[in-house]
C-alpha positions in Angstrom: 106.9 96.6 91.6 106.4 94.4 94.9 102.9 93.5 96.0 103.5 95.8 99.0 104.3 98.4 97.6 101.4 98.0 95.1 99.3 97.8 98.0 100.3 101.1 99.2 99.8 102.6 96.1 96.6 101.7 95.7 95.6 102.4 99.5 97.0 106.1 98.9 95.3 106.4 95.9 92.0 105.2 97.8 92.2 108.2 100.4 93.4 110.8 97.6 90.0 109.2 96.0 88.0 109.6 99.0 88.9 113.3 99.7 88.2 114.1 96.4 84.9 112.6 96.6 84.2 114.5 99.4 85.0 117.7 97.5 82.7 116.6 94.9 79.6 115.5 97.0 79.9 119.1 99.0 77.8 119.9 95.6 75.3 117.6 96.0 74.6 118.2 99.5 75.2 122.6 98.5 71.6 122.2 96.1 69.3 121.4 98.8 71.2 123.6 101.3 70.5 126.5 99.5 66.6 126.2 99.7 65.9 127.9 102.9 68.0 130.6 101.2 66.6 130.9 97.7 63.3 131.0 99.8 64.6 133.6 102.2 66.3 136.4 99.7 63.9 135.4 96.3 60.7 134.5 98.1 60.4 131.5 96.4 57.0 129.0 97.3 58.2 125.5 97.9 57.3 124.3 94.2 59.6 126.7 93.1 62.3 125.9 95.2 62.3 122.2 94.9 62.4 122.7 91.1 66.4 124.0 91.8 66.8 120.5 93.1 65.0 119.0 90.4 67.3 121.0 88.2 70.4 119.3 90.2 69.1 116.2 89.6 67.6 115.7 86.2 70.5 116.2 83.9 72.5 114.2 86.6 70.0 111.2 86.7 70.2 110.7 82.7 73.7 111.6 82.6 75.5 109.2 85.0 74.3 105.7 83.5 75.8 107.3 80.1 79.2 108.5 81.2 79.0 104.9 83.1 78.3 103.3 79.7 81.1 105.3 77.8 83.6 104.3 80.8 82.5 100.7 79.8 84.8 100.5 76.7 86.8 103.6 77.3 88.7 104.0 80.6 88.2 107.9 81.1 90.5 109.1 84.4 90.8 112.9 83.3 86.8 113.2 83.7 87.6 113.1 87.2 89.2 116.7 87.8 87.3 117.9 84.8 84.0 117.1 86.6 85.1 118.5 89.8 85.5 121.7 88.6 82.2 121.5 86.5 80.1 120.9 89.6 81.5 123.5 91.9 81.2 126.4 89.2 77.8 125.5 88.3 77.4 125.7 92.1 79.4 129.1 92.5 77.2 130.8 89.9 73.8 129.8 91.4 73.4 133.0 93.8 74.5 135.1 90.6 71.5 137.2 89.6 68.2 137.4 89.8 67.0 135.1 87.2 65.6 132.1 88.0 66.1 130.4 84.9 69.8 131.4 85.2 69.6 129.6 88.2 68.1 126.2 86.8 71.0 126.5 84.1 74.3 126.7 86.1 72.9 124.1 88.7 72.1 121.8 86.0 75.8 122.4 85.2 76.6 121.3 88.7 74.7 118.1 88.2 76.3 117.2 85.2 79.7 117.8 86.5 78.6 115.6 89.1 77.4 112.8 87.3 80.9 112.9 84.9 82.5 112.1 88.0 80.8 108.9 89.5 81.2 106.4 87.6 84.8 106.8 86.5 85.0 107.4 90.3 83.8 104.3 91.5 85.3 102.0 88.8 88.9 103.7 89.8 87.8 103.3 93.2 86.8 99.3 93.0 90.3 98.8 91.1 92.3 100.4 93.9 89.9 98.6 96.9 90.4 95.0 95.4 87.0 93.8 96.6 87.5 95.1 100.2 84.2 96.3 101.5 85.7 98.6 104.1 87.8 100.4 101.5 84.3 101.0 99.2 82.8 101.7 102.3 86.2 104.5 102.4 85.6 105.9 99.0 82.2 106.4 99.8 82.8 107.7 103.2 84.4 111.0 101.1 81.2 111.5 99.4 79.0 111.3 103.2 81.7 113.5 104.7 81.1 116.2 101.3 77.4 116.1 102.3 77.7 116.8 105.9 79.8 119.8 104.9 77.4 121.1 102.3 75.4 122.6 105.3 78.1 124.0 107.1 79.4 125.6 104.4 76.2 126.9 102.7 75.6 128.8 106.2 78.9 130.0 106.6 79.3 131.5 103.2 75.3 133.0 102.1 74.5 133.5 106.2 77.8 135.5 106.3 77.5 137.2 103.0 73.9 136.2 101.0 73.4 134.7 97.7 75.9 136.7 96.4 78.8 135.2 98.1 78.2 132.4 96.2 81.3 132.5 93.9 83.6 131.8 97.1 81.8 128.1 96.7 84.2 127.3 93.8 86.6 126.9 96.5 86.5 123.2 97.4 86.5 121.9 93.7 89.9 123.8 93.6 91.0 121.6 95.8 89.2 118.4 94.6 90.2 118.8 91.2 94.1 118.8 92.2 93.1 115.2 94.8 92.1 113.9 91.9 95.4 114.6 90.0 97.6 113.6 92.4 95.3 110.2 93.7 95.6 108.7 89.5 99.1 109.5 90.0 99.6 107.7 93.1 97.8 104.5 91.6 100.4 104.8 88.3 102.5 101.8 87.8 100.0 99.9 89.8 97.2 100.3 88.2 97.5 97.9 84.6 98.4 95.2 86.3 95.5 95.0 88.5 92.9 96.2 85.6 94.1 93.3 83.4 93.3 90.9 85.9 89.7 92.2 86.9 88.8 92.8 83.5 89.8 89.3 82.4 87.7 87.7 85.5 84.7 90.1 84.5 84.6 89.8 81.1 84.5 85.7 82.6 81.2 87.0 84.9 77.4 87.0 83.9 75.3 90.0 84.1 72.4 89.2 86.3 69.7 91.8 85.3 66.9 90.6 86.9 69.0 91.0 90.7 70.5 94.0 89.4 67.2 95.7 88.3 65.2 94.8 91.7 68.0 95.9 93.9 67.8 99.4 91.5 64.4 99.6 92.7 65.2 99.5 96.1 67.7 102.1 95.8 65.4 104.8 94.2 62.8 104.2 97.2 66.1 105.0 99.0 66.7 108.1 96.8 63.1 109.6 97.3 63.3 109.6 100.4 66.8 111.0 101.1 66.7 113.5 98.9 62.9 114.6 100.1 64.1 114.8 104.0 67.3 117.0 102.3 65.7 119.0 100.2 62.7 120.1 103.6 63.8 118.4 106.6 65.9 121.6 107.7 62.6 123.9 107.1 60.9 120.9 109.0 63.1 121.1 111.9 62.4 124.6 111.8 58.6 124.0 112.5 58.8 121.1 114.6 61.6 122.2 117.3 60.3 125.8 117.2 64.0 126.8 116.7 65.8 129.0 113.8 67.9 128.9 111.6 70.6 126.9 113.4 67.2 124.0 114.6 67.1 123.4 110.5 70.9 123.5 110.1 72.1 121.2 112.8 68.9 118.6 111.6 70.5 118.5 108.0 74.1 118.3 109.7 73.0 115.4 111.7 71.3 113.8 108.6 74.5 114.1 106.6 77.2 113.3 109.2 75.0 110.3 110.8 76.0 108.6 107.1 79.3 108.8 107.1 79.0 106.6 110.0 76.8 104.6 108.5 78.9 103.8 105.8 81.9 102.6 107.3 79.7 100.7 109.5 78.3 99.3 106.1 81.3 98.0 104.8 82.7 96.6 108.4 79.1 95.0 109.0 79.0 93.4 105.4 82.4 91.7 105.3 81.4 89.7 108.9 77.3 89.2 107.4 77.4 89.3 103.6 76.4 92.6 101.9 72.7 91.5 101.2 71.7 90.8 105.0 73.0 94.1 106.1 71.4 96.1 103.4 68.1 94.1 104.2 68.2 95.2 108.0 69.2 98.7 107.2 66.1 99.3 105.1 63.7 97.7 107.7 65.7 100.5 110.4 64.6 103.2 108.1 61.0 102.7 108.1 60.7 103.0 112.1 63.5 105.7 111.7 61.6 108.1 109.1 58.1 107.5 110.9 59.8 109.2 114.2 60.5 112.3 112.1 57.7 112.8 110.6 55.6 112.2 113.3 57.6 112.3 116.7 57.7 116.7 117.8 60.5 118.1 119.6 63.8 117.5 120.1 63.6 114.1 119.7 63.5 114.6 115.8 67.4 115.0 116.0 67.0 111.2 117.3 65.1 110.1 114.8 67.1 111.9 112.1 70.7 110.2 112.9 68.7 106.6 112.7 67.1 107.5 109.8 70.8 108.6 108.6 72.0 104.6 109.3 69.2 103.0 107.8 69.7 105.3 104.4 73.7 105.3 104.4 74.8 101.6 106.0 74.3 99.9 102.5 75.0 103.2 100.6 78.3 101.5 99.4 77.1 98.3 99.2 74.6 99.0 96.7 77.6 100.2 94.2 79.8 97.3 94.8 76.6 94.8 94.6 75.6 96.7 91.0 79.3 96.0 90.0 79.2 92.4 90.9 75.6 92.0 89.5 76.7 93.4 85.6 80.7 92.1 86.0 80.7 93.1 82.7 79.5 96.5 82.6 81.2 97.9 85.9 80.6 101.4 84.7 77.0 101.6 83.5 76.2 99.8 87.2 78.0 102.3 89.0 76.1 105.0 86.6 72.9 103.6 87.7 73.8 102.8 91.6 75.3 106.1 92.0 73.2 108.3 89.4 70.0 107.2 88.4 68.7 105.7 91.5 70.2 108.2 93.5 69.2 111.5 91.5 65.9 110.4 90.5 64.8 111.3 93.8 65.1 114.7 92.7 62.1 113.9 90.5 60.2 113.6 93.9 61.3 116.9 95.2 58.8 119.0 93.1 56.1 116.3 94.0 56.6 116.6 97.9 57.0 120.8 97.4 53.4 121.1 95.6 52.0 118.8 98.3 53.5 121.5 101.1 51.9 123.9 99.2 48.6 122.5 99.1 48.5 120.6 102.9 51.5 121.0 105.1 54.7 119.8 104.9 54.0 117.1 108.0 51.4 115.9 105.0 53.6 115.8 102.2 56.6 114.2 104.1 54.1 111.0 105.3 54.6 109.0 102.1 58.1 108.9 102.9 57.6 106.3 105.8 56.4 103.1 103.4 59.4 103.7 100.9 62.2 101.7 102.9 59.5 99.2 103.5 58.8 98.6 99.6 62.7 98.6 99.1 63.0 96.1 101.7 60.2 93.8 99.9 62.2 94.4 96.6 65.5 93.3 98.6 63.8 89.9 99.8 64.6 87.5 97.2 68.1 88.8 95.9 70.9 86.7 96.5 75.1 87.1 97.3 76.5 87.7 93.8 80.3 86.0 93.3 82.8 88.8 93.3 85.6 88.8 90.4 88.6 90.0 92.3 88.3 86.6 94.2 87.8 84.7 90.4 91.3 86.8 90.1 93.2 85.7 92.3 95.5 82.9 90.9 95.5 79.5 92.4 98.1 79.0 95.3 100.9 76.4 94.0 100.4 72.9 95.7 103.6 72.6 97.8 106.2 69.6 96.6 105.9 67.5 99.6 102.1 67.8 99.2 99.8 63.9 99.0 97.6 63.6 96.6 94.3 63.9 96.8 91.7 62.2 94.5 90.5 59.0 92.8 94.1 58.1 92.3 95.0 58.2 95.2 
C-alpha cells in the first residue's frame, strides 16, 4: 500500500473515530443532564442527585487506568463497539423505575461502558494521528461535540416525554457502535505497519513518572471543576439569570459546545507553541473564567461560561497525548489515567459540592472551584516538552550521492 493511500486510511479512520467518540461522550455529558430531572419527577435533594453522578463516575475512574493497563500488552479493538453499546443502555435504563438504587446500578453500567472505550480509543486514535496535534485535537473534538449534545438531547427526549422516555437514549450508541466497526475497518491494512514502528520507538522511550504524575494532578483539579459546574451550573443558571428551564439548558450547552472549540484550538495552538505553554496559559484563563460565574449575576454568566469552556477544553487533548509521550511505554494505562481517572474522579467532588448546597447555597459550594485551575497551573510549572516517538520513528532520510562530506574527515 502507498504512503498516500495509507494516509487516507488512517485520516478516515480518524473521523469514523471521532464520530464515534462523540456518540460515546453524549453519555457522559447525559449523567449530569439528567439532574434537574431526577430532581424535578423524584424530588431528589442535591446530595442525592449528585450521588447519580458519583455513580457515573466511580466505577469509570477505577475502570479506565485497568482496561488502559490490559490494552498495554493486549491490543483490544472490539471493546470499542462493545463499550458503546454498554454506555448507552446503562443510560437508557436510568429513567426505568422508581428505584433509586436501580438507578445507581445501570448508570454505573454506563460508566463502565465508558471507561472500556477510552483507552483503546485513544491508543487507536494516536496510531491513526501520527503525532499530529490537530488530529488528537480531532478525535477529541468527537468527544466535546457528544457533550454539547448530551443537553440537547436529554431536554428533547425527558422534557418531551419524562423519565420514562428514557429507552429512546439507546439511540446514539446504535449508531456509535457501527462508526466504530466501520472506522477499525477503514484503518485495516494500514494499521500493522504503523503499530510496529511506534511500538518499536516506544518500547526505545523512558517513562517519566514524576512529569507524568504532576501533570495527573493538574488534570484532576481540571476534573473537579468541570464536572462540579456540569453536574449544578444549569440549576445555577437557573438562580442567577432568573430564567427556566431553557436559562439552565443553554448555560450547559454553552459549557459543552465552547470545548469543542477549545480543543481544536488546543491542538492548532500547540503545534505553533509546544503543548506545555498552551496548557499552562489555558489553566491561568480558567481561574479568572470560573470566578466570573460564580460571582458575576446576570447574563453575563453565559460570558463567563464559554471562557471558562476554553480554559478547561484547550489542553483537553493535550493532556492525553502528553500522558502518552510521558509513559512511551505504557500508551494505554496513560490514556486510562488522562482520560479516566483524572477526569472521573471529579465525580468524587460532586457529592461534596451537593451536601455543601444543601447546607449553604449553591453560590457557596461552587466558590472552591475558582483556586483549582490555579493549583493545576502551579503543578504545570516545572514540567517540561517530552520527545515524541512517531518522530524517533521516522527513518533517517538517505544522504543523496552527490552529497560532501561532512565531519572530522573531511
Amino acid at each position: 500500500m502507498s504512503t498516500h493511500q495509507t494516509a487516507v486510511r488512517s485520516t478516515a479512520s480518524l473521523k469514523l473515530l471521532s464520530l464515534s467518540h462523540a456518540c460515546v461522550d453524549i453519555y457522559q455529558g447525559a449523567v449530569a443532564a439528567l439532574v434537574p430531572f431526577f430532581l424535578a419527577e423524584r424530588a431528589y435533594s442535591y446530595a442525592a442527585a449528585s450521588g447519580i453522578v458519583l455513580a457515573a463516575s466511580l466505577l469509570s475512574s477505577v475502570a479506565q487506568p485497568l482496561f488502559g493497563a490490559l490494552t498495554d500488552r493486549w491490543p483490544m479493538p472490539w471493546l470499542l463497539p462493545v463499550s458503546t453499546l454498554a454506555g448507552g443502555v446503562g443510560v437508557a435504563l436510568s429513567g426505568i423505575g422508581d428505584s433509586y438504587a436501580l438507578t445507581l446500578a445501570v448508570v454505573a453500567v454506563a460508566g463502565i461502558g465508558v471507561a472500556a472505550y477510552h483507552p483503546e480509543s485513544a491508543r487507536i486514535a494516536r496510531l491513526a494521528s501520527r503525532g499530529s496535534h490537530t488530529a488528537m485535537g480531532l478525535f477529541s473534538l468527537g468527544g466535546n461535540i457528544g457533550f454539547a449534545t448530551a443537553p440537547l438531547m436529554i431536554s428533547a427526549v425527558i422534557a418531551t416525554g419524562g423519565l420514562r422516555a428514557s429507552p429512546l437514549l439507546v439511540v446514539p450508541a446504535l449508531a456509535g457502535a457501527a462508526l466504530c466497526v466501520a472506522a477499525l475497518r477503514s484503518l485495516g491494512r494500514s494499521a500493522p505497519a504503523a503499530a510496529t514502528a511506534s511500538a518499536a520507538a516506544r518500547a526505545a522511550g523512558k517513562d517519566d513518572w514524576p512529569a507524568f504524575l504532576k501533570m495527573s494532578g493538574a488534570v484532576v483539579c481540571r476534573s473537579i471543576v468541570f464536572v462540579g459546574l456540569s453536574s449544578f451550573l444549569s440549576l445555577y443558571a437557573r438562580q442567577r439569570t432568573g430564567g427556566g428551564e431553557f436559562a439552565g439548558t443553554a448555560a450547559l450547552f454553552v459549557l459543552y459546545l465552547g470545548g469543542a472549540v477549545g480543543t481544536v484550538a488546543g491542538g492548532r495552538l500547540a503545534t505553533r507553541y509546544g503543548r506545555i505553554t498552551v496548557v499552562r496559559w489555558a489553566y491561568a484563563l480558567a481561574v479568572p473564567a470560573v470566578a466570573g460565574i460564580v460571582l458575576v449575576p446576570g447574563p453575563l454568566l453565559y460570558l463567563f461560561t464559554a471562557l471558562t469552556s476554553a480554559g478547561l477544553y484547550v489542553p483537553f487533548s493535550l493532556h492525553v497525548t502528553l500522558g502518552q509521550d510521558y509513559l512511551p511505554r505504557r500508551v494505554g494505562t496513560a490514556g486510562g489515567v488522562t482520560l479516566g481517572l483524572t477526569v472521573s474522579i471529579g465525580g468524587l467532588a460532586a457529592p461534596l459540592i451537593g451536601a455543601a448546597a444543601d447546607a449553604t447555597s449553591l453560590r457557596t459550594a461552587l466558590a472552591p472551584l475558582i483556586a483549582l485551575p490555579a493549583l493545576g497551573w502551579l503543578m504545570l510549572r516545572t514540567l517540561h516538552e517530552p520527545a515524541m516517538p512517531e518522530a524517533l520513528a521516522v527513518p533517517a532520510r538517505a544522504p543523496r550521492p552527490d552529497a560532501t562530506p561532512t565531519g572530522p574527515g573531511s
